[in-house]
Each structure stands twice: as structure tokens, then as C-alpha cells.
N, C-alpha and C positions, 0 to 999 in steps of 0.2 A: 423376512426379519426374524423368524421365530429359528429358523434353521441356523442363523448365524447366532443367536442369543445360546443355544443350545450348544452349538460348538464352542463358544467361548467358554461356557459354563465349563464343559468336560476337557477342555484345556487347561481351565481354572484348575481344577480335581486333580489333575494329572500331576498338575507342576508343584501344586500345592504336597502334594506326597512324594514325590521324589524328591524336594527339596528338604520335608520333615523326614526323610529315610538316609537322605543325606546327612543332615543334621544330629541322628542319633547316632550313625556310625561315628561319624565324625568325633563327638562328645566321645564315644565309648573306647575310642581310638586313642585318645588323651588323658584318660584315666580320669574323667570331671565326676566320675560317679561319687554320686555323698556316698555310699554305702561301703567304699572302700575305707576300710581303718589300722594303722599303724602306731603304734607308742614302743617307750622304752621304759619296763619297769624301772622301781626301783635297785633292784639287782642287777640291772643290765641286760635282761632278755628280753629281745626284739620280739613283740607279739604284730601279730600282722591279720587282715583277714579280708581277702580281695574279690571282692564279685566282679570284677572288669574279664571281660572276655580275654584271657591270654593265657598260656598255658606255663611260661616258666618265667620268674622274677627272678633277676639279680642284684644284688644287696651288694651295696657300694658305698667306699669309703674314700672321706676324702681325706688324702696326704700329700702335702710336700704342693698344695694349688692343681691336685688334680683327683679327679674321681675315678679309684682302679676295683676291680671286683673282687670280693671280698667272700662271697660266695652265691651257688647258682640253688634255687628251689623249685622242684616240679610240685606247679600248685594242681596240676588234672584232677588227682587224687580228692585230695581234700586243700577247699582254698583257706583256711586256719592253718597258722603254720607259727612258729617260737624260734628263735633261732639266738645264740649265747656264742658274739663273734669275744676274740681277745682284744681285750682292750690296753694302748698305751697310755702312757700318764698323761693327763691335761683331758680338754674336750673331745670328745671325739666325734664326729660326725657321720651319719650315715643316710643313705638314701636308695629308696624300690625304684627298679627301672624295669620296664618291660622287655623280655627279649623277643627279637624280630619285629616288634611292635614301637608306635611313638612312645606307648604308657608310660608316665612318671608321675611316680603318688606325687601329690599335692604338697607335705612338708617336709622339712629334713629333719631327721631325730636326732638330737644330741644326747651325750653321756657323758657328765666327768666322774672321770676314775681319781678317785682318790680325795682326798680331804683338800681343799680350798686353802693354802697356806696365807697366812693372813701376816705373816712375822720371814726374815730370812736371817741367815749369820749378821753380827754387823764385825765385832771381833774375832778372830781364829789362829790357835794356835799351828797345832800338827792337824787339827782334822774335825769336822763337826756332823752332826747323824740327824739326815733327816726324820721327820716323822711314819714315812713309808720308804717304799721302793721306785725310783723314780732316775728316767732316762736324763743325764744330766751333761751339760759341755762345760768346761771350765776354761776362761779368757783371760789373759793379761788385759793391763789399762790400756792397750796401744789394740786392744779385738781379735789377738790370736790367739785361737785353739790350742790351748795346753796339755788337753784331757779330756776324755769323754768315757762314760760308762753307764751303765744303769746299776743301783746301788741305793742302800739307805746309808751309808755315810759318804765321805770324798775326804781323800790322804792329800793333806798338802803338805806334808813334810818335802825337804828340796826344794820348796820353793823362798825368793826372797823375800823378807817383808816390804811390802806395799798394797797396790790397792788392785781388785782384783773381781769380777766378774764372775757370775754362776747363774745357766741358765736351765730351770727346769721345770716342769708342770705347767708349761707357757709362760712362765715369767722371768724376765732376768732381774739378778739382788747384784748389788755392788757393795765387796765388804773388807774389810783392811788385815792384812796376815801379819799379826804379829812375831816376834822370835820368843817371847816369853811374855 
């Protein structure tokens, strides 16, 4: 009895540690480490600082309902790392992924560019100026593409008075083109 109390025990031992060696790889593998940390200042520089076993993170951005890379960092060196991607008008999102590895930091950082516009045209002649520079489409009332540009104003001259769509900094305004 003693001999089988004994082997169970050092089975117990056994399994018990490869299941917690399992366990941390596993976690480390995932990136669950609290000690990894990422923000977006106010400026817009991605501060990051990853103690997860991996040797290169890619910083990814998502557009158009998809996540493409945006660029690659060899963290070997030093795991603090800053990185100042360009930013387009509206939110922007971005997110650490590990390469060759499962690791994906914990949250995704956002960033708007640009000032919150709170007001849009409601009247317009020939042309009205936004507050910034800003990727813009301009629609007829029927949802077709007139125009597109990135620009702090938009020329409507040519066009006829009605009612008429503008879509920019993630939001669409609906506003009536007058002739005078």
C-alpha cells in the first residue's frame, strides 16, 4: 500500500507540473501577460512595451472591415518601442499582433484625427470649407458618387440645385445646393 500511495503521489507531481508548464506557455503564447502595455498618446504616437516572449510585432490597421499591416517592429533589441503611423480623417484603429506567434495585445487603440465636427453645410452655394483636411465623397439624392477628394473645401459649382449628400470624417451631412 505504501508503494502505490507513493506512486500516485509522484504521478500527482508529475502531472501537476506539466499541466502548470503547460499552462504558462499557453498564457504566454496569447499574450495574457498584465505586464504587456500599449496606448495612443495624445499626439498620436503608438507607445507600446511588451514583455511576452516574441521577437517581432506587427501594428495593424483596420480598413475597409479588414486588419492589413501597417508596419513590422524588431522588439529583440529593446521591448519599448513608439511608432507615429499616418493617420486618415475619422477613427482610426489599430492593433499589436505577434508574428509567427498566436500573441494579440489585449486591446485595440484608437485615434481620431481631427476635430469632432459637431455642425455640417445645411445651405451651399458654389462651395463650402471645411474646418480641416478631410477624405471626402460627394452623392446625389438618388446615392451616386459625384466626387471624391481629400480637401478642406468641396466645389459645387456644375451642379444643380437640390438636395445632396457629403460624406466625411465617418459621417454623412445632407444639405441643399442652392443657385444663389
Amino acid at each position: 500500500m505504501c508503494i502505490g500511495n507513493k506512486l500516485s503521489t509522484k504521478m500527482n507531481i508529475l502531472l501537476t507540473t506539466l499541466l502548470l508548464a503547460f499552462s504558462l506557455s499557453f498564457t504566454s503564447a496569447f499574450g495574457n501577460n498584465h505586464q504587456d502595455t500599449a496606448y495612443i498618446d495624445n499626439n498620436g504616437t503608438i507607445h507600446a512595451r511588451i514583455n511576452s516572449t516574441i521577437d517581432s510585432i506587427a501594428i495593424e490597421r483596420f480598413i475597409n472591415n479588414t486588419w492589413i499591416v501597417d508596419t513590422i517592429i524588431d522588439i529583440t533589441i529593446s521591448r519599448e518601442f513608439t511608432y507615429i503611423p499616418i493617420y486618415i480623417s475619422g477613427i482610426n484603429k489599430f492593433r499589436l499582433r505577434g508574428l509567427n506567434t498566436n500573441y494579440l495585445y489585449k486591446d485595440i487603440l484608437k485615434f481620431r484625427n481631427g476635430p469632432s465636427l459637431g455642425y455640417g453645410p445645411i445651405m451651399c452655394v458654389n462651395s463650402f470649407k471645411l474646418p480641416d483636411i478631410y477624405k471626402y465623397r460627394l452623392m446625389d439624392s438618388e446615392g451616386r458618387i459625384l466626387k471624391t477628394g481629400i480637401s478642406d473645401s468641396v466645389d459645387l459649382r456644375g451642379l444643380k440645385m437640390g438636395i445632396y449628400y457629403l460624406e466625411y470624417d465617418n459621417i454623412t451631412k445632407k444639405f441643399l445646393k442652392k443657385d444663389k
